[in-house]
C-alpha positions in Angstrom: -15.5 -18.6 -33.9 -17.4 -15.8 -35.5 -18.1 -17.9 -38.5 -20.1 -20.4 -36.3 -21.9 -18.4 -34.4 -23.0 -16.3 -38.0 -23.5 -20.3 -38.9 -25.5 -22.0 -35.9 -27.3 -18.5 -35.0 -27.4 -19.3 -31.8 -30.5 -18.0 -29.2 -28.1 -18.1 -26.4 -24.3 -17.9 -26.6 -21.7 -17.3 -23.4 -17.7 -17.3 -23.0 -16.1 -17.6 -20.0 -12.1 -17.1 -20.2 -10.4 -20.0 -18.6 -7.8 -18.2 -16.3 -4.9 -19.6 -14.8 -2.7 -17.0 -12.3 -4.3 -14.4 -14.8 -2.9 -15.6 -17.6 -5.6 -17.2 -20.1 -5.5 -20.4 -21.1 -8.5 -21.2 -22.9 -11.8 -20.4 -23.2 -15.0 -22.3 -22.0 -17.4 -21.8 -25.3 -21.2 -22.7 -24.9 -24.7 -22.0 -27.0 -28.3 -22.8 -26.8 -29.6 -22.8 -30.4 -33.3 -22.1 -29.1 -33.6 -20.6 -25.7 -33.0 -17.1 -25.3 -31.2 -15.8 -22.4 -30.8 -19.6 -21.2 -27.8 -19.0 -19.1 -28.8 -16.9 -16.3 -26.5 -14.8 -13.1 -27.1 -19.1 -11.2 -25.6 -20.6 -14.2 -23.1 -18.1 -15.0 -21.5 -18.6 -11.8 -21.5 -22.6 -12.0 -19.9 -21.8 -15.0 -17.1 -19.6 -13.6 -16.4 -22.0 -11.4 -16.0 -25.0 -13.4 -13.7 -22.5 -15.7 -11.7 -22.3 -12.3 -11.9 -25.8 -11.8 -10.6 -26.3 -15.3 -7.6 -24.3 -15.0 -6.5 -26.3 -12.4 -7.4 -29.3 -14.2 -5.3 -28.3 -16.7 -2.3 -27.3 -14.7 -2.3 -30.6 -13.1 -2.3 -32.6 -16.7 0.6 -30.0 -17.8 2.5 -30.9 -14.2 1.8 -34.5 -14.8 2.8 -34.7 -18.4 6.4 -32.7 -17.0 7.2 -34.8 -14.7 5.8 -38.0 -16.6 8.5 -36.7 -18.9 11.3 -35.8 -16.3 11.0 -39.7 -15.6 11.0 -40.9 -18.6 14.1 -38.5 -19.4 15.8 -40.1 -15.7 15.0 -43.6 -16.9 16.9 -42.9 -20.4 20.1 -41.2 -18.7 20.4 -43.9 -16.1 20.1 -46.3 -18.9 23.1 -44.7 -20.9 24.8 -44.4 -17.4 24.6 -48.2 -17.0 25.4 -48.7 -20.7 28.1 -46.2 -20.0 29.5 -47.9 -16.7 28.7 -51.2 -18.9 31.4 -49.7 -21.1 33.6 -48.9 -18.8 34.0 -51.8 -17.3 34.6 -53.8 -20.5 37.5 -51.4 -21.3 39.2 -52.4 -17.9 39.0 -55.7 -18.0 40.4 -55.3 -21.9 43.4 -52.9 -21.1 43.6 -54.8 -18.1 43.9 -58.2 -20.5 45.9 -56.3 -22.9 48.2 -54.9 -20.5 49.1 -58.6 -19.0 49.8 -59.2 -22.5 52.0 -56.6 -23.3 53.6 -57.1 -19.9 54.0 -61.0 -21.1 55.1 -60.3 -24.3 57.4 -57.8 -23.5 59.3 -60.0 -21.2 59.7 -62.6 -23.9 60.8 -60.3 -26.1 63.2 -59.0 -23.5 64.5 -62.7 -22.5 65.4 -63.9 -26.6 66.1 -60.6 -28.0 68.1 -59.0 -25.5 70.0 -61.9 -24.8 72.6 -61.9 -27.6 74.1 -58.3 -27.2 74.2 -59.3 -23.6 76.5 -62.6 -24.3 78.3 -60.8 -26.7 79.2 -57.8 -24.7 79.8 -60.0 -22.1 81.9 -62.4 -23.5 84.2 -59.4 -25.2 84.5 -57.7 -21.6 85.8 -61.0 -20.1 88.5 -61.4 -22.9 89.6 -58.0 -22.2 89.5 -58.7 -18.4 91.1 -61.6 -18.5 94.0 -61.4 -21.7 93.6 -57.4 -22.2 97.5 -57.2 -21.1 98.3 -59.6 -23.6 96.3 -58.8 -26.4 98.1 -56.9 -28.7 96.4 -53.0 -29.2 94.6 -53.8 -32.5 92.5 -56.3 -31.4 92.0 -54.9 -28.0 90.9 -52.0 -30.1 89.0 -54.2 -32.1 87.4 -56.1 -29.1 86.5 -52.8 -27.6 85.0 -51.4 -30.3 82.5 -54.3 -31.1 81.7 -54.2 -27.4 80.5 -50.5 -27.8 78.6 -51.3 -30.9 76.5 -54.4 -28.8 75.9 -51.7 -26.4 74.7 -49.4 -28.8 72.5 -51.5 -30.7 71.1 -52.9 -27.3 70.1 -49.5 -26.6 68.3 -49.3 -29.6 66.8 -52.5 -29.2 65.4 -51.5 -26.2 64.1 -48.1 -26.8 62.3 -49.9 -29.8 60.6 -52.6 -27.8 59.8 -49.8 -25.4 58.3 -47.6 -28.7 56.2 -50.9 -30.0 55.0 -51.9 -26.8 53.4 -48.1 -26.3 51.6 -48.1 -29.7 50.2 -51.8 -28.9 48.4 -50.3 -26.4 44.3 -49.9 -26.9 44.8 -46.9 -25.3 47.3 -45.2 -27.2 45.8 -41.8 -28.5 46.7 -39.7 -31.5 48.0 -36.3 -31.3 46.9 -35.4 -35.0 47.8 -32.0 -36.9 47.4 -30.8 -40.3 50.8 -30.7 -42.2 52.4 -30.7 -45.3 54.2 -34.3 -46.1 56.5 -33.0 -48.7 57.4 -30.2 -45.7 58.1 -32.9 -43.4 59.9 -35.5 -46.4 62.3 -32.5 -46.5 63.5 -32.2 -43.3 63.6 -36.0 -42.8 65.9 -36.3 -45.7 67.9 -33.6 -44.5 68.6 -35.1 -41.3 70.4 -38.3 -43.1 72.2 -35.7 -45.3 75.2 -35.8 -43.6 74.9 -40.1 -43.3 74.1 -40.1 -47.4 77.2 -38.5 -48.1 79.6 -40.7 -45.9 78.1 -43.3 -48.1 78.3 -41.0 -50.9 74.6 -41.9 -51.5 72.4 -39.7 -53.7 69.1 -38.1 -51.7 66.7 -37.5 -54.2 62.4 -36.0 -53.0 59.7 -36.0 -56.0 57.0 -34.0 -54.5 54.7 -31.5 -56.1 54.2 -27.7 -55.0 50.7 -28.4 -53.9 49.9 -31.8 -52.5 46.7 -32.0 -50.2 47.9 -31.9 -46.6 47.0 -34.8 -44.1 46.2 -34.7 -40.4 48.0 -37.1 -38.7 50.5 -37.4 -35.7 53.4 -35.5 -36.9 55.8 -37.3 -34.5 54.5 -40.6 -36.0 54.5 -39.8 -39.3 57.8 -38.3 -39.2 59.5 -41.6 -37.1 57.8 -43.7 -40.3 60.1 -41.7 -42.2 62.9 -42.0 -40.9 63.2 -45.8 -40.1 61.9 -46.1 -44.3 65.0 -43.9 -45.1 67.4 -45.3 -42.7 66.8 -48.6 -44.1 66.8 -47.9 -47.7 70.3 -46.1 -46.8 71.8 -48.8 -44.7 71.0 -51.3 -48.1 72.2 -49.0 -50.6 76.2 -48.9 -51.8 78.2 -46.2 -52.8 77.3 -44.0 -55.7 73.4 -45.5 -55.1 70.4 -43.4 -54.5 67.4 -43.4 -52.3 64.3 -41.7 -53.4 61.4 -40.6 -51.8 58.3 -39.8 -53.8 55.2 -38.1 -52.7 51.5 -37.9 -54.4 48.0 -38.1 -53.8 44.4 -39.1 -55.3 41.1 -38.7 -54.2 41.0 -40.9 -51.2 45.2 -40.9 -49.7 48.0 -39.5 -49.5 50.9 -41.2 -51.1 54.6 -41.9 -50.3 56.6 -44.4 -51.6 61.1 -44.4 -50.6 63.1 -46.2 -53.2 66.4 -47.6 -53.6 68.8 -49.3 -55.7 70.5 -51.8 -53.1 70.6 -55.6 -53.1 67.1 -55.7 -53.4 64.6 -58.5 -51.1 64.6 -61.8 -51.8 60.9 -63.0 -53.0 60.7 -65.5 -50.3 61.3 -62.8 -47.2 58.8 -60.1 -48.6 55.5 -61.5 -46.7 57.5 -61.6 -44.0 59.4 -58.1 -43.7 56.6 -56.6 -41.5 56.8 -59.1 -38.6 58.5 -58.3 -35.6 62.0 -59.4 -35.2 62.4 -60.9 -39.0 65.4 -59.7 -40.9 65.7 -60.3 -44.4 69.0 -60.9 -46.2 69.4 -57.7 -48.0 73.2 -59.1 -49.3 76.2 -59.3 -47.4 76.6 -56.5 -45.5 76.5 -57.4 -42.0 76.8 -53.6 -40.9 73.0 -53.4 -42.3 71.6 -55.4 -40.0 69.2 -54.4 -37.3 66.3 -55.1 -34.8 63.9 -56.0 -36.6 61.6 -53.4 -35.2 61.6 -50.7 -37.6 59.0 -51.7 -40.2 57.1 -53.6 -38.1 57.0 -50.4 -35.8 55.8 -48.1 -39.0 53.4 -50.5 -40.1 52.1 -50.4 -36.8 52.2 -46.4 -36.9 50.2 -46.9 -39.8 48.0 -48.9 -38.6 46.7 -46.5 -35.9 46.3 -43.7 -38.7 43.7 -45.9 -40.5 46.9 -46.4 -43.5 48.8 -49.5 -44.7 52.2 -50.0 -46.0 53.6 -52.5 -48.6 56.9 -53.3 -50.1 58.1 -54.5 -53.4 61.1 -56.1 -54.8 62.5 -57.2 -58.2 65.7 -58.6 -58.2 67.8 -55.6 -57.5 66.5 -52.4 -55.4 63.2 -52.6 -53.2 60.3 -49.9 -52.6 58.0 -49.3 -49.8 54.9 -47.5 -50.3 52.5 -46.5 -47.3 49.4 -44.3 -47.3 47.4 -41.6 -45.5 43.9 -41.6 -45.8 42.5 -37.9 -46.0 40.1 -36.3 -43.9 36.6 -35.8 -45.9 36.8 -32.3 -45.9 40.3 -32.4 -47.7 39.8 -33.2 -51.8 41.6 -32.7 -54.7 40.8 -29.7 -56.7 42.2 -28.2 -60.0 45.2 -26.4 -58.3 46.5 -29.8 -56.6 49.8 -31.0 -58.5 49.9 -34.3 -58.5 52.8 -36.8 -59.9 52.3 -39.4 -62.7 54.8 -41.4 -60.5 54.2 -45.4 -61.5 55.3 -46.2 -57.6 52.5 -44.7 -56.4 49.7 -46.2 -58.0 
């Protein structure tokens, strides 16, 4: 200001502070450039009073603009309310959908699959009610003991339809921890020790000393690995091996199980991951199963963001899945990893 008045050299100059609740809020600036003393005690006072009037003025244009703005901030939260109820409402009429579908699809599941342990247990039972007395011990024995393997497997059946229908859910949520694979490939293989060496089948884990580690649902992860392992040993013969190799690059996390069984025919491998299908993995008829298991990890999988494939070539089969990492994980110079074909 003192650069324009040295400027314009004004004859006259006043300034009256603009005041509001004693704090200043401006200044109300004015100059005659050839009057002097051209703003006398009369005009002073006007001016003092407009200043007052312009304080208010002011105060009401800085109320306004609040709660011009406080509306404009209402309008935008009921709009993301609405959206948000929008939302809601979508979601229950989907798990609603989905849920009827489950419910519908469980029940059909139920009525075919369950079915055949059913008749079978049954019709064993009513043998043994009926001839038990004259059936000699060995085949009541024999009868018995198929009776209780139906049961068992219908357990399992159950318990699995049970598993697949919870993680078709939409809203089936991830309980995701950082871990080790190789950590948790150990104590998997561990825990089908004792069933490897009834079969006197070799165990074998290929993992390096420092792998990243992946955040993922533990639980999950860990019931992937078992039903990969349980059915690589259930297809594997005496003196065979599984294998379980881990590995990474700079996008996943890499696990692939191996073994040296009868192998999957070419015409069953698009088909292995569908619920209920059972490939003819040779003769044994002790290897069957539900028909759940993949299809139950590649749904795991699924949830995690991964994907799982198998191979086959004559004799032996592999399944490979992956993890994808979190951003923040990468590969550095310190991270081992294995030059292992069956992971790339």
């Amino acid at each position: 200001m003192c650069s324009v008045v040295m400027r314009c050299k004004p004859r006259s100059l006043m300034c009256v502070p603009v005041q509001k609740r004693a704090r200043l809020v401006g200044v109300l600036y004015l100059e005659h450039g050839r009057v002097a003393g051209a703003f006398t005690a009369d005009r002073i006072r006007i001016l003092q009073a407009l200043s007052t009037q312009a304080a208010i003025s002011l105060e009401n244009a800085q109320l306004f603009a609040r709660q011009r703005q406080e509306i404009v901030e209402r309008e935008q939260a009921q709009s993301k309310l609405a959206a948000a109820l929008a939302d809601v409402k979508r979601l229950s009429v989907q798990l609603e959908a989905e849920n009827s579908f489950l419910r519908r699809d469980l029940i059909a599941n139920v009525s075919h699959d369950l079915r055949t342990p059913l008749v079978s247990i049954r019709g064993y039972l009513e043998v043994l009610a009926a001839k038990g007395d004259d059936l000699e011990a060995a085949k009541r024995r024999s009868y018995l003991d198929t009776a209780v393997r139906q049961t068992e497997h219908l357990g399992t059946l159950i318990d699995e339809l049970f598993e697949l229908a919870k993680l078709d859910f939409k809203g089936m949520t991830l309980q995701r921890e950082t871990f080790q694979l190789a950590e948790l490939a150990s104590d998997v293989l561990q825990k089908f020790q004792l069933m490897a060496d009834g079969k006197r089948v070799r165990l074998h884990l290929d993992a390096p000393s420092r792998v990243p580690p992946v955040h993922a649902d533990l639980s999950l992860i860990e019931r992937v690995l078992d039903n990969l392992v349980s059915n690589a040993l259930k297809h594997t013969s005496s003196g065979g091996c599984v294998s379980l190799t881990i590995g990474a690059d700079e996008r996943a996390a890499k696990v692939c199980v191996v073994d040296d069984g009868a192998g999957i025919p070419l015409a069953d491998l698009p088909y292995i991951f569908d619920r209920f299908y059972r490939a003819s993995r040779g003769s044994d008829s002790s290897a069957s199963g539900t028909g759940l298991g993949l299809a139950i990890a590649k749904r795991i999988l699924e949830l995690h963001g991964g994907s799982i494939v198998a191979y086959s070539a004559g004799e032996g089969a592999a399944f490979r899945f992956e993890l994808p990492l979190r951003p923040d994980i990468r590969l550095d110079e310190n991270v081992e990893v294995p030059e292992s074909p069956l992971l790339r």
